[in-house]
C-alpha positions in Angstrom: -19.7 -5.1 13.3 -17.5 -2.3 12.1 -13.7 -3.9 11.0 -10.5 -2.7 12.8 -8.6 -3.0 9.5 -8.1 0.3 8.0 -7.4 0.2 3.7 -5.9 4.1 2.5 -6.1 4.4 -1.0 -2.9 6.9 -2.4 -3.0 8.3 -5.7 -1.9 11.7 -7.3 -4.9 11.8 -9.3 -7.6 9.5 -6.7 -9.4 7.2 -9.8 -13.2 8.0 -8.6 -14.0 4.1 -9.9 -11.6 2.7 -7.9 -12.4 5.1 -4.5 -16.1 4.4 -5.1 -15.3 0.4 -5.4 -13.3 0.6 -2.1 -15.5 3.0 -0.2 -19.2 0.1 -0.9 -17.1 -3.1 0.0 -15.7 -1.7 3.1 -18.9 -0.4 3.8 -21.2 -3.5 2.2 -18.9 -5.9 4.0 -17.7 -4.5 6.8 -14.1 -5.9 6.1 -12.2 -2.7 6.3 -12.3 1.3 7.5 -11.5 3.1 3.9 -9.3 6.3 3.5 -7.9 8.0 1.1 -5.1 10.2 0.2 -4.2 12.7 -2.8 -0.8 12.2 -2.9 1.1 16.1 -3.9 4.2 15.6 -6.0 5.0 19.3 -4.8 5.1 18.6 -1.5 5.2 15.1 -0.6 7.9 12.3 -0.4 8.3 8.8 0.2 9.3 10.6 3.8 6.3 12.4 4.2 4.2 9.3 3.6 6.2 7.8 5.8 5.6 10.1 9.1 2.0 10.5 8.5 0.2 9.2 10.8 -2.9 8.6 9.1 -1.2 6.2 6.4 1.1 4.3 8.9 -1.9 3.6 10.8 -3.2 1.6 7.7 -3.2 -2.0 7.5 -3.8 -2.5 3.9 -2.5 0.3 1.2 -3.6 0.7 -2.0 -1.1 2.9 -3.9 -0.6 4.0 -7.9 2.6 2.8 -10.1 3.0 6.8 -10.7 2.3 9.2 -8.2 3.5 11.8 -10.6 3.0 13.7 -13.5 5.1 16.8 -12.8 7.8 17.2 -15.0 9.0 20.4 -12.9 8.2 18.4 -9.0 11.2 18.2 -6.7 12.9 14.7 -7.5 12.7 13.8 -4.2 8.9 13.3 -5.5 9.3 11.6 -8.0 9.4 7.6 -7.0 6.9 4.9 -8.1 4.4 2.7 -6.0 6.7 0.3 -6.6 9.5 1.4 -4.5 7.0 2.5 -2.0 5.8 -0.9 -1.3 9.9 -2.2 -1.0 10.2 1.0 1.6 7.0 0.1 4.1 8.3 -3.4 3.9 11.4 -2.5 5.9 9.8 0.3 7.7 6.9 -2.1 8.6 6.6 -5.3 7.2 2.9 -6.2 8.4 1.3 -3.7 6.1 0.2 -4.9 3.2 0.9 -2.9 0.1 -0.7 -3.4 -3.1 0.7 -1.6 -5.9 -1.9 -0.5 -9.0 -1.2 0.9 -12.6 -2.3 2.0 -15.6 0.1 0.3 -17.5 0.7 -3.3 -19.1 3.9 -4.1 -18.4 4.5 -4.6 -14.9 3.0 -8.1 -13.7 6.5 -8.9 -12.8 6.5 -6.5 -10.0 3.3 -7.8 -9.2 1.4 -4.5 -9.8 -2.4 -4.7 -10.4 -4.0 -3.5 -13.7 -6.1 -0.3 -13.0 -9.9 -0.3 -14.4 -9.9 1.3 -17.8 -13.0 3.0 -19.4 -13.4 3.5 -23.7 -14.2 5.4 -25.9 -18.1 5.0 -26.7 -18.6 3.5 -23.0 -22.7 2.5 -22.0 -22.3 4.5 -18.8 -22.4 1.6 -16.7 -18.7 2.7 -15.8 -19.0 1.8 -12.2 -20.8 -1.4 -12.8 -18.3 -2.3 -14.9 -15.4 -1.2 -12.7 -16.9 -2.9 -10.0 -17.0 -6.4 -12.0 -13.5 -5.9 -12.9 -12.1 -5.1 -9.1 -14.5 -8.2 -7.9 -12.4 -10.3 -10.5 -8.9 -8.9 -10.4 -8.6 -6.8 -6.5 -10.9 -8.6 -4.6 -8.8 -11.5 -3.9 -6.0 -9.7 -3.1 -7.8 -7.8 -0.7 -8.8 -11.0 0.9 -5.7 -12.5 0.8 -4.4 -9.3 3.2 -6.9 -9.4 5.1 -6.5 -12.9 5.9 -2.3 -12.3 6.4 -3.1 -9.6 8.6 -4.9 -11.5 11.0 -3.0 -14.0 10.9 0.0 -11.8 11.7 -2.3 -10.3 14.6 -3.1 -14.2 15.8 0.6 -14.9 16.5 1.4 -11.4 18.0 -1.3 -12.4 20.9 0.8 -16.0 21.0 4.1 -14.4 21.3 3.0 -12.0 24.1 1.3 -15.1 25.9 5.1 -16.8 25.5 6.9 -13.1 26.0 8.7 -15.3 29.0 11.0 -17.5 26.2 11.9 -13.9 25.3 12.9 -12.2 28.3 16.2 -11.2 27.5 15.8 -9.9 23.7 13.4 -7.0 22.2 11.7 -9.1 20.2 8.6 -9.4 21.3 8.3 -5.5 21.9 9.6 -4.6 18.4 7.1 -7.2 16.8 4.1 -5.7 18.7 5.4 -2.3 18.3 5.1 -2.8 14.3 1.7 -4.8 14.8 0.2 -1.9 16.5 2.0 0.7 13.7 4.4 2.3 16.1 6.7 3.8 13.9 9.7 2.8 13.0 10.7 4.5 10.1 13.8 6.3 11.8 15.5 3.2 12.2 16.1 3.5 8.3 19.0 5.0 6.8 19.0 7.9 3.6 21.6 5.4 2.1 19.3 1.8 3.0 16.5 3.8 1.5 18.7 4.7 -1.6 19.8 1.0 -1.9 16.2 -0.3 -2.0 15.2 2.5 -5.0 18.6 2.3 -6.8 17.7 -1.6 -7.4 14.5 -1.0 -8.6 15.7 1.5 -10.5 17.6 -0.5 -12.1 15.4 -3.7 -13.0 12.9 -0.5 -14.5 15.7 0.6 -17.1 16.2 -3.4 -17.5 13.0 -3.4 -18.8 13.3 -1.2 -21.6 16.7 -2.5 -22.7 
């Protein structure tokens, strides 16, 4: 039975390891529909992402730390996974963002350690990234998955009770973000800013 959970997988430069892991489980278990996206630091934006359909449609996303390497891309590009994940949370707060990295220094934020290859490797690269994703990813994954139907579950309760809520939009605005109606516009330029100005700022924190 094919799963009505879609997983997009965003990167600026898509990790074949990591597409190939994502690609056999949702096909092996049947637990998710897998995209991906190559995300364009010339051309895209956190607002882009944002109106494409084919990402707010997602249940689960997968995205990079850094979607650029562009020293010369418009600045409007230049924003980390990071701050991505803190924008879909008030655009949508039912997808479930997972943020990965190449780097070691950002457990804090929560941000997953990306599979790394060495020098010398056996060429079991995918057998051994898949090893690593079943130790480190998997369980995240599951832990969406589990949210999101969770979240789904009590949507169907609230409609079956939409009569305690007659006289408010609440029950319309909470299926409206189950089903990914978007919602994006109801966000400011200057809530955005907020949002990325505070991360910004725990970042430079960081290397204080």
């Amino acid at each position: 039975m094919t799963s009505d959970i879609k997983l997009t997988y965003i990167d600026d430069k898509l990790d074949p390891l990591l597409g190939e892991y994502l690609f056999t489980l949702g096909e092996e278990e049947q637990i998710f529909k897998y995209d991906e996206y190559a995300f364009d630091s010339s051309q895209d934006s956190y607002l882009s992402l944002l109106e494409n359909s084919d990402i707010t449609s997602s249940d689960i996303i997968i995205v990079d730390s850094k979607l650029f390497e562009n020293k010369s891309a418009n600045s409007q590009s230049k924003f980390t996974g990071q701050e991505l994940k803190l924008i879909f949370a008030t655009a949508n707060p039912f997808i479930q963002v997972i943020v990965i990295t190449q780097n070691n220094n950002l457990a804090k934020y929560g941000v997953i350690k990306k599979f790394a290859t060495t020098r010398g490797s056996s060429g079991r690269e995918q057998e051994e990234a898949n090893g690593y994703y079943n130790d480190i990813l998997k369980k995240e994954l599951e832990a969406s998955i589990k949210k999101i139907k969770e979240i789904r579950n009590t949507g169907q309760l609230l409609s079956e009770n939409s009569s305690s809520y007659e006289k408010t939009l609440v029950v319309e605005k909470v299926n409206n973000l189950i089903k990914k109606v978007p919602s994006y516009k109801e966000l400011t330029d200057e809530k955005i800013d907020e949002l990325i100005d505070l991360i910004k700022l725990d970042l430079e924190g960081d290397h204080d």
